[in-house]
C-alpha positions as CSV (number, residue, x, y, z in Angstrom):
1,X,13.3,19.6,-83.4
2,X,16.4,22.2,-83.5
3,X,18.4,23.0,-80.4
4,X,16.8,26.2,-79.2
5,X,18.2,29.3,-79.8
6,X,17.3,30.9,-76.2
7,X,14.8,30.0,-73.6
8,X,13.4,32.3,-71.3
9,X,11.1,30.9,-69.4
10,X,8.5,32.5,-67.6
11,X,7.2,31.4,-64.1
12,X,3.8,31.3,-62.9
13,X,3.9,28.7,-60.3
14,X,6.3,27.7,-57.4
15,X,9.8,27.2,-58.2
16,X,12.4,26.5,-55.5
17,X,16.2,28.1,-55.7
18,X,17.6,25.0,-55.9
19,X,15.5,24.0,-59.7
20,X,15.7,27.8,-60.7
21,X,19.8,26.9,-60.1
22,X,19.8,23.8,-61.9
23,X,17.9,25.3,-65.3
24,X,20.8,28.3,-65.4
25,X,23.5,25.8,-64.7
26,X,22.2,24.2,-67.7
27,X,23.1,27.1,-70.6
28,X,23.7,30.5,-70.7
29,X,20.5,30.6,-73.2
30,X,17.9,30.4,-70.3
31,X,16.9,32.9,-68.2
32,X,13.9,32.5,-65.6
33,X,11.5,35.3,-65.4
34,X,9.0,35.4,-63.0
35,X,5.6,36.6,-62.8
36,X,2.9,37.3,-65.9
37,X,3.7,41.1,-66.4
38,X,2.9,41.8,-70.0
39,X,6.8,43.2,-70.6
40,X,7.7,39.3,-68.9
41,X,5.2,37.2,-71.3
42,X,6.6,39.2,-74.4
43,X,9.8,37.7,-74.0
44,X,8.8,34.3,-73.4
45,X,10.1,31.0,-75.2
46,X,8.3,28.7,-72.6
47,X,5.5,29.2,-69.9
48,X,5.7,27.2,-66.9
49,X,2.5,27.5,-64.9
50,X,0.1,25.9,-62.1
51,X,-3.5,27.0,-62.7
52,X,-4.6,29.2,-65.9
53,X,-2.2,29.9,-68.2
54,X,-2.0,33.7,-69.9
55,X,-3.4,33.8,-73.0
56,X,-1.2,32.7,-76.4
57,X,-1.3,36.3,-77.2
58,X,0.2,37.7,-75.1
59,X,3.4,35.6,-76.0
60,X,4.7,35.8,-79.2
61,X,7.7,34.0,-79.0
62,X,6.2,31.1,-77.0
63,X,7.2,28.0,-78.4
64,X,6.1,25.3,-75.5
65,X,4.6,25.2,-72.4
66,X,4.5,22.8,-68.7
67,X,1.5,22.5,-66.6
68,X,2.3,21.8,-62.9
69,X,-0.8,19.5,-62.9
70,X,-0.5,15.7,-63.8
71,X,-4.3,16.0,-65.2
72,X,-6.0,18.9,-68.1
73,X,-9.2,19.1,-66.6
74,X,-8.8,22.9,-65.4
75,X,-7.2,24.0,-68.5
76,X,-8.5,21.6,-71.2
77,X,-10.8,24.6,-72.8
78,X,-8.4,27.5,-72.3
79,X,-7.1,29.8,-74.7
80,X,-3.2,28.1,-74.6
81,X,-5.1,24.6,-75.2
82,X,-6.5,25.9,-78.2
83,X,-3.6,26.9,-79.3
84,X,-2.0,23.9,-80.9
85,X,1.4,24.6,-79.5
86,X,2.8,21.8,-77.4
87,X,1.8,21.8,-73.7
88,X,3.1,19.4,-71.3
89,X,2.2,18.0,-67.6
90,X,3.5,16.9,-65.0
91,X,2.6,13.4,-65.6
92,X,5.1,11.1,-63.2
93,X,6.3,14.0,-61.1
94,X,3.9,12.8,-58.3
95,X,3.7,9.2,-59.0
96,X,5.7,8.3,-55.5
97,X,3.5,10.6,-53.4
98,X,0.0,9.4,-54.6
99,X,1.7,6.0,-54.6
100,X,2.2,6.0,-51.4
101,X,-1.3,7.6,-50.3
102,X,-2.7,4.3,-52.5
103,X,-1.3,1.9,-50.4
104,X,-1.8,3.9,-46.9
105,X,-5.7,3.3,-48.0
106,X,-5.2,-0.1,-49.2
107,X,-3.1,-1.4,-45.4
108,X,-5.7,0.9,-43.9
109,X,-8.2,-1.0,-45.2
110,X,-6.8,-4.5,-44.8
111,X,-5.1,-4.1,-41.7
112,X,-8.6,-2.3,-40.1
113,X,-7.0,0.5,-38.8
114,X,-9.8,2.8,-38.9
115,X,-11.4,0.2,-36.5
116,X,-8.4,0.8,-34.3
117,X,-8.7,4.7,-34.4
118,X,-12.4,3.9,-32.8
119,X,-10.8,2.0,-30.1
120,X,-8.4,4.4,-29.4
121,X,-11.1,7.1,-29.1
122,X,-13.1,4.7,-26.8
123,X,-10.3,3.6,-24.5
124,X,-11.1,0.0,-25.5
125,X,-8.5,-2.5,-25.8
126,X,-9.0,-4.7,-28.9
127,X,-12.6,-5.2,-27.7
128,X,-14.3,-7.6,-30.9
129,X,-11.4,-9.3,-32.3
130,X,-12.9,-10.2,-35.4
131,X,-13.8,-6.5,-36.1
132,X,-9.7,-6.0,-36.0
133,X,-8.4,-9.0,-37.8
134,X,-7.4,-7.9,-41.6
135,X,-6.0,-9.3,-44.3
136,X,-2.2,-9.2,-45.5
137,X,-0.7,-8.4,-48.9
138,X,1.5,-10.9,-49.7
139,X,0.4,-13.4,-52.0
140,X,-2.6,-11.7,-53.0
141,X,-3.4,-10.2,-56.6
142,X,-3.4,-6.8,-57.9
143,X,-5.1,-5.5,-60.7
144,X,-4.1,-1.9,-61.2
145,X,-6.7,0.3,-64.1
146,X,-4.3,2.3,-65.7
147,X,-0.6,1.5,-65.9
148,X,1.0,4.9,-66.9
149,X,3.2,6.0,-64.7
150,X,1.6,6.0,-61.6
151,X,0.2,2.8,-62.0
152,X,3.8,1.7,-62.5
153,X,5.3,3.0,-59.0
154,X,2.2,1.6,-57.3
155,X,2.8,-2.0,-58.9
156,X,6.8,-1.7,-57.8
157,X,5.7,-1.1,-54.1
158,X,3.0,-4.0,-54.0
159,X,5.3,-6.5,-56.2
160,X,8.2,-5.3,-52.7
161,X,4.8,-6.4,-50.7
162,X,4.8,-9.8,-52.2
163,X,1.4,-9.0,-54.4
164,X,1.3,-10.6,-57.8
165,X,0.7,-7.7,-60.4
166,X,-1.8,-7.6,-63.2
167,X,-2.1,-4.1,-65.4
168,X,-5.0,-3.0,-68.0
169,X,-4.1,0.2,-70.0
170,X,-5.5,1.3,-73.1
171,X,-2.5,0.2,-75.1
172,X,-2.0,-2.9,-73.3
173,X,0.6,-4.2,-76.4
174,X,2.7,-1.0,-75.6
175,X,4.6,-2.6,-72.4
176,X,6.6,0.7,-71.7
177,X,6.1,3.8,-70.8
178,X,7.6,7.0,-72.6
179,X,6.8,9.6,-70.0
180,X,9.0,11.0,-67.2
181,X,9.8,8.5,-64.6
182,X,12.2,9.7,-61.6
183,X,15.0,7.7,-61.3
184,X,14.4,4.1,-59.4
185,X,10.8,4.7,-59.3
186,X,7.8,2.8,-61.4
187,X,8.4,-0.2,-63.8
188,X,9.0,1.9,-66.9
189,X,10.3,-1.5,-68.8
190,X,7.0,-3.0,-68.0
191,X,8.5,-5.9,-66.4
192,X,6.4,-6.5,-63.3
193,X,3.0,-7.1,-64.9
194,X,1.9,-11.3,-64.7
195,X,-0.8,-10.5,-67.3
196,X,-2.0,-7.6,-69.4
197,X,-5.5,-6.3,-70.4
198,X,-7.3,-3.6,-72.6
199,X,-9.7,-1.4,-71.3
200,X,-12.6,-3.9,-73.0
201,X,-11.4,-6.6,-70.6
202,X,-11.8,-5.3,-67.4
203,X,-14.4,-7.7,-66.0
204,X,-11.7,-10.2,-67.1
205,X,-8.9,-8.5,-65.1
206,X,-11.3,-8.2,-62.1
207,X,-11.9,-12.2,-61.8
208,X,-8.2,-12.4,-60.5
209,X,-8.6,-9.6,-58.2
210,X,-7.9,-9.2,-54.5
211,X,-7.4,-5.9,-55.1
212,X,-8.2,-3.3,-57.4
213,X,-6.1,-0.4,-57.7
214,X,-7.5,2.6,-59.9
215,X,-4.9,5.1,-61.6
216,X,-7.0,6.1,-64.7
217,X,-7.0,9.7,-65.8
218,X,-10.4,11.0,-66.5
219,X,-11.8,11.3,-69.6
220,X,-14.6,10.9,-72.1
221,X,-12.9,7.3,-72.7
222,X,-12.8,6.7,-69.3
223,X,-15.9,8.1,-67.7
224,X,-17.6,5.1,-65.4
225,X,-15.6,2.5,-67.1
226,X,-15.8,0.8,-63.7
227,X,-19.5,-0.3,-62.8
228,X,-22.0,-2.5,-61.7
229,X,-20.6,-5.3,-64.4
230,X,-17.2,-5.3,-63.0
231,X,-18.0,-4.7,-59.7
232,X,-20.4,-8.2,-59.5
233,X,-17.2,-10.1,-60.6
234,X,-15.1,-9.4,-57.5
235,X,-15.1,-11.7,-54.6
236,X,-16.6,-10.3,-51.5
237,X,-12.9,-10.0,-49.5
238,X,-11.9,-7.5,-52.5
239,X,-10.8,-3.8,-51.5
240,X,-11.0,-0.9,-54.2
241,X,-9.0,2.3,-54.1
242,X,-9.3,5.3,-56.5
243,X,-6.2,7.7,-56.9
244,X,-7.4,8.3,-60.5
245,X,-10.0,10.3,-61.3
246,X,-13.6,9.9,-59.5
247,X,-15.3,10.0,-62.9
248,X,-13.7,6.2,-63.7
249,X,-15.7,5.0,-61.5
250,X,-19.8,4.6,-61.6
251,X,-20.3,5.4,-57.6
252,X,-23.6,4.3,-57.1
253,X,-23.0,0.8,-58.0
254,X,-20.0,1.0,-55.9
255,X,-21.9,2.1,-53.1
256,X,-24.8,-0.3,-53.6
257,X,-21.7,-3.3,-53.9
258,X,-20.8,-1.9,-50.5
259,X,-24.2,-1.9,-48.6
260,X,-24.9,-5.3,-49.9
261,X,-21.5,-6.5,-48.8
262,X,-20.2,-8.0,-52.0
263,X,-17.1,-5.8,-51.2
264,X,-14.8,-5.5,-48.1
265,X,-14.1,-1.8,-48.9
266,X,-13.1,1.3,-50.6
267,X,-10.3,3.7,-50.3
268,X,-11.3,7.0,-52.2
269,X,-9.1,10.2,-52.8
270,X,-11.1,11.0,-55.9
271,X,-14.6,11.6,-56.8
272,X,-17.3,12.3,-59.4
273,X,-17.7,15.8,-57.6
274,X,-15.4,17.5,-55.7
275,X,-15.9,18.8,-53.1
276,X,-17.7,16.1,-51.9
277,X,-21.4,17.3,-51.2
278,X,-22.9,17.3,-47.8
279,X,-25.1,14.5,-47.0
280,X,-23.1,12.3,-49.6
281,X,-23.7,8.7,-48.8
282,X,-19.9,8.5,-49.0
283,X,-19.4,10.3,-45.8
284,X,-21.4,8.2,-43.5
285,X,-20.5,4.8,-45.7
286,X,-18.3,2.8,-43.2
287,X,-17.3,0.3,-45.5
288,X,-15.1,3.6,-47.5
289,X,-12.2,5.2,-45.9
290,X,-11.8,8.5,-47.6
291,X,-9.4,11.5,-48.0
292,X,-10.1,15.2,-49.8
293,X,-8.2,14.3,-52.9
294,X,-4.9,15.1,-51.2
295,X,-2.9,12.0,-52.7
296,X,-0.3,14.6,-54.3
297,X,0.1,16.8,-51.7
298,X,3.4,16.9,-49.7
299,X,5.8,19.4,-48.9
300,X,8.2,18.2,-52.4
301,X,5.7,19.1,-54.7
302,X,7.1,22.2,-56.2
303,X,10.6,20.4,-56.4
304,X,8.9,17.0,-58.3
305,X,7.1,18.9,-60.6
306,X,10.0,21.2,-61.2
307,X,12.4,17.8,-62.0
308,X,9.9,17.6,-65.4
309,X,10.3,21.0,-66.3
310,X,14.1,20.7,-65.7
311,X,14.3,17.8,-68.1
312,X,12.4,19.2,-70.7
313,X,14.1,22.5,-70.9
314,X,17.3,20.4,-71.1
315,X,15.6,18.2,-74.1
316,X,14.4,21.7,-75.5
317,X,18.2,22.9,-75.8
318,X,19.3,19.8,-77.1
319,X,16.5,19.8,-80.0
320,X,15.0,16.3,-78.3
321,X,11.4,15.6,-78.1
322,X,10.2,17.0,-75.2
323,X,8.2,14.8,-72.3
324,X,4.6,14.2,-71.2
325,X,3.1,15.9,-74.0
326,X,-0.5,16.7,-74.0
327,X,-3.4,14.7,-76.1
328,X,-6.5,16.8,-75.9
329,X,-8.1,14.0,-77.8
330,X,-7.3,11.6,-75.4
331,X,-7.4,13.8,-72.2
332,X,-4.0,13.1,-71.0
């Protein structure tokens, strides 16, 4: 692609000083606009947004526009989807923060500290010790359900934990990974894997698990990949944690693996419906420690979705292909 000729860019979302700072320093050709006035989307070369985009129309000159979100869902029927002009996400801007909430749920889990919360409450000291001893990371196996790049920075902090890594991915012959990666984070090489599956060889994959550690976007591709087959082939000391997408993941059989104790436990962020319904089995399960889907969440978020947007309008001056481009067709 050409070098652009200008790039005003304007700003539906939150963009801190500091970013807005580093996209002038990078040529006189951008300006940053903000707001969705009519006068403002007239002028604007790129759209850089968190929830609905404005409509195509309304932008002539738009060339490209960046989604805040790491997943389409919300806006994989709007108008600017539609639209056939290149829309990115913010695919790896969040990869250390839901990273991190992954393996909060896995030690959770392993180290029983929810059992310890109850003590705490209770004013009991230890009380049944073999309700508090857990399990420890090192030296068991990880099998992580979609290496992109969140799967990638969740298979660097377990392979610091002294886990051995296994990885399934769609493309599983396509060992690295072309979307944004901050720097020192992930395994964007594709170095840390011991063994590599497809998608079709999941209950494979789950034989060697002590762990399995979802990252899957959701899709049509994707939807309850992960059920009662796979589930059976896990030993009965395996935890489960979803930071993908709910959908993956076929929750009744998980439940039912749960009740019957052919699992230790789950840690969810994600699920088929959100917000999770009342009277969900979910919420009285002990064997699943959940959280609201809040993995992302954390006071850097508008500055780690902002370092994608950063790069791209760099790559957009420079007439490089931009990052983390959008397959409808895939759903990521």
């Amino acid at each position: 692609m050409p070098p652009a000729a200008s790039c005003v860019i304007a700003v539906d979302a939150s963009l801190p000083d500091s970013a807005r700072a580093r996209l002038r320093a990078l040529s006189p050709r951008v300006q940053v606009l903000d707001g969705t006035a009519p006068e403002t989307l007239a002028q604007a070369d790129v759209l850089y947004f968190w929830d609905q985009p404005a409509a195509p129309a309304l932008m002539p000159r738009l060339r490209w526009s960046q989604f805040t979100s790491a997943g389409i869902g919300k806006i994989a029927h709007s108008a600017l989807a539609r639209s056939g002009l290149p829309l990115a996400c913010a695919s790896g801007a969040y990869s250390t923060t839901v990273a991190e909430m992954a393996l909060a749920l896995l030690l959770s889990l392993q180290r029983r500290l929810p059992r310890c919360a109850e003590l705490q409450r209770e004013q009991v000291w230890r009380g049944d010790m073999t309700r508090l001893v857990g399990d420890a990371s090192r030296g068991r196996t990880m099998g992580i359900v979609g290496y992109g790049s969140l799967g990638r920075e969740v298979a660097r902090l377990a392979h610091a934990f002294g886990m051995t890594i296994l990885a399934c991915k769609r493309r599983p012959d396509v060992r690295v990974d072309p979307h944004f990666c901050l720097a020192g984070t992930g395994d964007p090489e594709g170095r840390l894997p011991a063994a590599w599956y497809g998608l079709d060889q999941l209950t494979e994959m789950f034989r060697r698990c002590d762990v399995v550690m979802i990252t899957l976007p959701g899709s049509a591709h994707t939807a309850q990949c992960i059920g009662a087959a796979q589930l059976a082939v896990l030993p009965p000391h395996a935890h489960l944690i979803n930071v993908g997408r709910g959908t993956v993941v076929d929750e009744s059989a998980l439940l039912e693996a749960l009740r019957a104790g052919r699992l230790a436990g789950a840690g969810l962020d994600v699920f088929a419906v959100e917000p999770l319904p009342p009277g969900h089995p979910f919420w009285s399960e002990p064997r699943v420690l959940m959280t609201p889907h809040i993995a992302p969440e954390a006071a850097t978020m508008p500055q780690l979705a902002a370092e994608v947007l950063i790069e791209n309008v760099r790559r957009d001056l420079a007439g490089e292909p931009l990052l983390n481009l959008v397959n409808f067709d895939l759903g990521y």
